[in-house]
C-alpha positions in Angstrom: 23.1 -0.9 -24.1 18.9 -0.2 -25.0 17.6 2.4 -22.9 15.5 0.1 -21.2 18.4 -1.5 -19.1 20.3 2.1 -19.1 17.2 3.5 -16.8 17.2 -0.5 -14.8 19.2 -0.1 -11.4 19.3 -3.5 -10.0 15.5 -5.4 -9.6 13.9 -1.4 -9.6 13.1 0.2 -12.8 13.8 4.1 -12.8 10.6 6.9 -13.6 12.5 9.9 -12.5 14.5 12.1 -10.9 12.4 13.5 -7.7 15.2 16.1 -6.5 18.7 16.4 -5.4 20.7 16.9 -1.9 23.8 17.7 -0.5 24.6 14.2 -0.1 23.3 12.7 -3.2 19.9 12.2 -5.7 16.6 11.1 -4.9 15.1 9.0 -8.0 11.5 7.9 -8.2 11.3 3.8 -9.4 9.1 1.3 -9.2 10.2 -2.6 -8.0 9.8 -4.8 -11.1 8.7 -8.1 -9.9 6.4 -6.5 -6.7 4.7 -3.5 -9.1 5.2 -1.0 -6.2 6.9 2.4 -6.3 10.1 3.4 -4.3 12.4 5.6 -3.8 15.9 5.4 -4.1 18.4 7.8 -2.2 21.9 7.5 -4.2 25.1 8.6 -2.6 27.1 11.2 -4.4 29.8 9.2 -6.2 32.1 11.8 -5.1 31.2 10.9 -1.3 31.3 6.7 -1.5 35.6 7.5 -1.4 34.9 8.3 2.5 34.1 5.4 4.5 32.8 7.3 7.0 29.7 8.7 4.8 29.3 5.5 3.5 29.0 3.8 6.8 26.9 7.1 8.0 24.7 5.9 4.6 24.6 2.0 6.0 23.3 3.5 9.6 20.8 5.6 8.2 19.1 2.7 6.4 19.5 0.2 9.4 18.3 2.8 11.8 14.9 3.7 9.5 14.6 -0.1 8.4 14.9 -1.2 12.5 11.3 0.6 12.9 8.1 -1.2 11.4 5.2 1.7 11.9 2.5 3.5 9.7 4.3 6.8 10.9 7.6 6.0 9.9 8.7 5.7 6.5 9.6 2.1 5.3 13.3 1.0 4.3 13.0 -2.2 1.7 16.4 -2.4 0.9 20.4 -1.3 1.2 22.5 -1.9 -2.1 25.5 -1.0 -4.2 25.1 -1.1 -7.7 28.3 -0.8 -10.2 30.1 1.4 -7.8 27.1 3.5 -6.2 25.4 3.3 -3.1 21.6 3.5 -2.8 18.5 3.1 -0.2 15.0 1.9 -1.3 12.2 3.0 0.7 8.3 3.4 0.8 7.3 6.2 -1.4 4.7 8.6 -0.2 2.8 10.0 -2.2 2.5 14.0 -1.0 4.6 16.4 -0.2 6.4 17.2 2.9 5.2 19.5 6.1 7.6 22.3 5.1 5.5 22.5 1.4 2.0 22.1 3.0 2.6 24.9 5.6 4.0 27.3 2.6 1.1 26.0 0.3 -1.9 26.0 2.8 -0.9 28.8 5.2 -1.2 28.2 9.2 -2.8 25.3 9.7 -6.2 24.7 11.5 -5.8 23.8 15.2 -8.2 20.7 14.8 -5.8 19.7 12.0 -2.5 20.6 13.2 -2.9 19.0 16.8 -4.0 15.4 14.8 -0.8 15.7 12.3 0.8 16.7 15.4 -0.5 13.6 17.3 0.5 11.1 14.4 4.1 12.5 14.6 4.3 11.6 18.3 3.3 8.1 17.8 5.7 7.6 14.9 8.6 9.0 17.5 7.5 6.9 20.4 8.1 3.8 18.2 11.6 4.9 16.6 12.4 6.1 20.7 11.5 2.5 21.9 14.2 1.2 19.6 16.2 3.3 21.3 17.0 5.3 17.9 17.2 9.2 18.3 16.3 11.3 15.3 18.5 14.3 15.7 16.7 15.9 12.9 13.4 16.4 13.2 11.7 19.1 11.1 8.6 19.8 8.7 11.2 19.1 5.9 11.5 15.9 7.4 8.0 15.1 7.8 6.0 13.6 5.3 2.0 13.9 4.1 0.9 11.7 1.8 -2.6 12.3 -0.1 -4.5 9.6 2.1 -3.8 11.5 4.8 -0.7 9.7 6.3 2.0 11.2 8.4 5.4 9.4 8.1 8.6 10.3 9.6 11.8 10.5 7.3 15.2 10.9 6.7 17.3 9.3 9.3 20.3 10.6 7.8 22.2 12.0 11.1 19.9 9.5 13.5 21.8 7.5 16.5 21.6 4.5 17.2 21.1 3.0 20.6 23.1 -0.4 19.9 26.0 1.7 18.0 28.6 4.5 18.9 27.9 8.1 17.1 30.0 8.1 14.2 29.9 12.2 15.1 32.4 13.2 17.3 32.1 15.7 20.7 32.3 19.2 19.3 30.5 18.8 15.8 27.3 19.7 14.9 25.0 18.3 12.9 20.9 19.2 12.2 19.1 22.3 11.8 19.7 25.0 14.1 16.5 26.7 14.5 15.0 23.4 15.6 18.3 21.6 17.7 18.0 21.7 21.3 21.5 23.8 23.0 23.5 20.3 23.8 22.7 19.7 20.0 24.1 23.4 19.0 27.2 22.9 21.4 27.8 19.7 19.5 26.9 17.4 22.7 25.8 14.4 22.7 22.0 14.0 22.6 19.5 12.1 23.7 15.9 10.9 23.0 15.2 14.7 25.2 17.0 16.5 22.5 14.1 15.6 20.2 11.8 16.1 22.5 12.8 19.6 22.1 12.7 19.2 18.1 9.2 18.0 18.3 8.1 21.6 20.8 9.8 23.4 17.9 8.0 21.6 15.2 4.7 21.7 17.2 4.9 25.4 18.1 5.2 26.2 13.9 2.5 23.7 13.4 -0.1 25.6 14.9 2.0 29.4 14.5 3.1 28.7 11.2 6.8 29.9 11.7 9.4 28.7 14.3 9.8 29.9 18.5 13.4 30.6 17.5 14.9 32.3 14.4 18.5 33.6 13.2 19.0 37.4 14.3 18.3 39.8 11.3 18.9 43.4 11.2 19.3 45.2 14.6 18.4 41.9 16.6 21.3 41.1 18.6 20.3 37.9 20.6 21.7 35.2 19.1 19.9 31.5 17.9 22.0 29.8 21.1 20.8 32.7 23.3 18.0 32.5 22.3 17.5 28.7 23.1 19.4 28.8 25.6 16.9 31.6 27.5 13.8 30.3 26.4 13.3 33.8 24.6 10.4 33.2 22.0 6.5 34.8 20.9 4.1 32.9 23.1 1.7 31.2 20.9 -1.2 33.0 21.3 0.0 35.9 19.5 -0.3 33.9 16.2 -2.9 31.1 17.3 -4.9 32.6 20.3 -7.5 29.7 19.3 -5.3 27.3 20.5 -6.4 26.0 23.9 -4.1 26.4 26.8 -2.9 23.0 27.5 -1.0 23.4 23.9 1.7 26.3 25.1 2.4 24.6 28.4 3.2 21.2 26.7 5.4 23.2 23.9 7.1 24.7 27.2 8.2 21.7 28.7 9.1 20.2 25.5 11.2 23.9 24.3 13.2 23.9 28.4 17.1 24.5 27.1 17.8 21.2 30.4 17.4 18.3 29.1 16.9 17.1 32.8 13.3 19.4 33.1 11.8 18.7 30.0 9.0 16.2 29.6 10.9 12.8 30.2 9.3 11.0 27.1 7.3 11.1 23.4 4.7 8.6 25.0 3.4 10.8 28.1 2.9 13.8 25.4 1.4 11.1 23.5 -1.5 10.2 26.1 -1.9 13.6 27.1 -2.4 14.8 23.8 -5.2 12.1 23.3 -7.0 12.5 26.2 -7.0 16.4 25.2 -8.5 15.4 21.8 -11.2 13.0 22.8 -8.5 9.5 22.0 -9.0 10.0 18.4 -7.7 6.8 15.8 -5.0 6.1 13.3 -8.1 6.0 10.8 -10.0 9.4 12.1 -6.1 11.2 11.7 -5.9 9.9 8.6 -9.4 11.2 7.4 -9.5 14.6 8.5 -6.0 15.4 7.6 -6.9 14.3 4.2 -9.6 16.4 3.8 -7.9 19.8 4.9 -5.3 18.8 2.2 -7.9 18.1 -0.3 -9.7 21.2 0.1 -6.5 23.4 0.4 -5.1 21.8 -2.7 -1.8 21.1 -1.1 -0.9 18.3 -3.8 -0.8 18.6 -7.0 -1.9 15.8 -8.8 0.1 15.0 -12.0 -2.4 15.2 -15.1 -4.2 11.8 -15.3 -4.0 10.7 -11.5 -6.6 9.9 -9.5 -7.3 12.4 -6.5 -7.7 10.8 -3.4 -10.9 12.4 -1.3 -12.1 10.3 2.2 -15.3 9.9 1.4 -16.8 9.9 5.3 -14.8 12.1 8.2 -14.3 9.3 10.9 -15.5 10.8 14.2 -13.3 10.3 17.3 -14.3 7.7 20.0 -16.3 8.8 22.6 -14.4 9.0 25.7 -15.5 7.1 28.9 -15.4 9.8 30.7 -19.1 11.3 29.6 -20.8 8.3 30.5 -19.5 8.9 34.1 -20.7 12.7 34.1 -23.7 11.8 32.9 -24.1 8.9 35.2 -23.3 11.6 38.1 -25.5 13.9 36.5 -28.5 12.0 36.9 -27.7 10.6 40.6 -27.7 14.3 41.6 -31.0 15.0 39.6 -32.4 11.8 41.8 -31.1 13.1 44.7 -32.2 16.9 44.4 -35.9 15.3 43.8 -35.8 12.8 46.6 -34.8 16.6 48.9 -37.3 17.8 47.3 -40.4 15.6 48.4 -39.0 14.7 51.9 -39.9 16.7 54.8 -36.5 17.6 57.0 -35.5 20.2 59.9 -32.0 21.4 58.7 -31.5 22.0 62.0 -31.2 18.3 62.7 -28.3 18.1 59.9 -26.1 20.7 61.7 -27.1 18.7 64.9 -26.2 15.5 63.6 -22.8 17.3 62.4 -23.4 15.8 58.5 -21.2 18.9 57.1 -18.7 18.1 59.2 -15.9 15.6 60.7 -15.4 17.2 63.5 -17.0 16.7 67.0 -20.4 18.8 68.0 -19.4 21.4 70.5 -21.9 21.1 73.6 -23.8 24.3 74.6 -22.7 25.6 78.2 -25.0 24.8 80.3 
């Protein structure tokens, strides 16, 4: 066999080993008659014996490859090759949130709330195919050079159209950022990552997580902790942060899933209005450019670095134009006050402050 068909795993054509997981390997390859890259996620071979991680496999590519949006990573295709299972999907080019936040530091507030925004449109979408994450995390979320935010690894996501292949009383995910139901091994909801995405926004602007494993003489527990609320407000690590930000987080981070904020989409719209309804393309741009000029990627030697040329500028909200508009009516009116000669005494007569009847003088 020549080496060429050794590293040849069906139509892709295999660069490299990116990294390796507790369920399998992660190989960098490029599709041979479309001249794109991918990635391929192999099972372990030791774990295709168990029917229920290979249908757990299955689900995680339909559940990812249900969802066509820029925030969402792309699944091409679902194979077995000689023996071995394996996922192709859109490569992005980047690293993940987990690496920029230990490479950069805490992030800029202008910067964090737009990566922040582009994560809540990628979860509206994957919500609206009634799809729950489950495990939703900066290791999770990807940054690609050009500035894109993309949503990954559906490994342990639910479908809406399909029974969990989990069963009551097991837990799967990340503790620090599962909401209690998910912790108690519950069933969970679009709500449960509701409360992922107040976890993952609160370290996006802190740059560490509300809610941590105990350590030394701490004696609260992670599910007491959750479970109580119990966490540093933000402004001890962000006070920059406007004040909107922490009361959103709050009713994203309530341990009911019956008080939190009922869906991705209202955060979504609030968030916008907040930041002046800002596009795919300004997001894009600006996020960019805080990675270019914190040298969060690494380029390999040879590549070319990606740098928007132009930062997009937000859209102007309609709301201006009406201040403005009011502005000048009041200007128009204060003049035309101004210039007219009036007894005041015949506004209070005329009862023009009020709604009321005049009361009559005794006579």
């Amino acid at each position: 066999m020549s080496q060429e068909r050794e590293r040849t795993i069906g139509s892709f054509l295999i660069e490299r080993e990116l990294g390796e997981g507790g369920m399998g390997v992660v190989l960098l390859g490029r599709h041979r008659e479309l001249d794109r890259p991918v990635v391929l996620k192999k099972l372990r071979r030791d774990l295709a014996s168990n029917p229920e991680l290979v249908e757990r496999f299955r689900r995680e590519a339909r559940a990812a490859a249900a969802v066509h949006h820029q925030n969402v990573v792309s699944v091409y295709d679902c194979f077995s090759f000689k023996g071995d299972y394996y996922i192709a999907q859109e490569f992005v080019d980047g690293v993940d949130l987990r690496t920029a936040l230990s490479r950069g530091g805490r992030i800029p507030y202008p910067t964090a709330a737009l990566i922040a925004l582009e994560v809540l449109r990628g979860l509206e979408e994957i919500h609206a195919h009634g799809t729950v994450h489950r495990d939703l995390k900066p290791g999770n979320i990807l940054l690609g050079q050009a500035g894109e935010v993309k949503i990954g690894d559906f490994g342990i996501a639910l479908e809406g159209t399909g029974s969990a292949l989990t069963q009551p009383g097991v837990m799967l995910g990340t503790p620090p950022y599962m909401p209690p139901e998910q912790i108690l091994g519950e069933r969970v909801d679009s709500r449960g990552d509701l409360f992922s995405l107040g976890v993952l926004f609160y370290e996006l602007f802190a740059g560490r997580p509300p809610f941590r494993e105990p350590t030394g003489e701490e004696q609260e527990t992670l599910l007491k902790q959750v479970q109580r609320g119990h966490y540093p407000p933000l402004s001890r690590f962000a006070p920059e942060v406007p004040r909107y930000l922490p009361r959103l987080i709050r009713v994203c981070l309530h341990p009911r899933p019956k008080h939190r904020i009922s869906s991705a989409a209202e955060i979504r719209l609030a968030l916008e209005r907040r930041l002046g309804d800002p596009t795919p393309a300004h997001c894009r741009a600006e996020i960019a450019t805080w990675l270019a000029e914190r040298e969060i990627i690494q380029p390999e030697e040879g590549a070319t670095v990606f740098r928007p040329a132009v930062r997009a500028q937000p859209r102007r909200r309609k709301r201006t134009l009406r201040w403005a508009a009011a502005g000048l009516l009041f200007a128009l009116l204060v003049s035309t006050a101004f210039f007219v000669k009036f007894d005041p005494r015949e506004l209070v007569r005329a009862n023009w402050f009020s709604d009321a009847p005049s009361a009559e003088a005794p006579e």
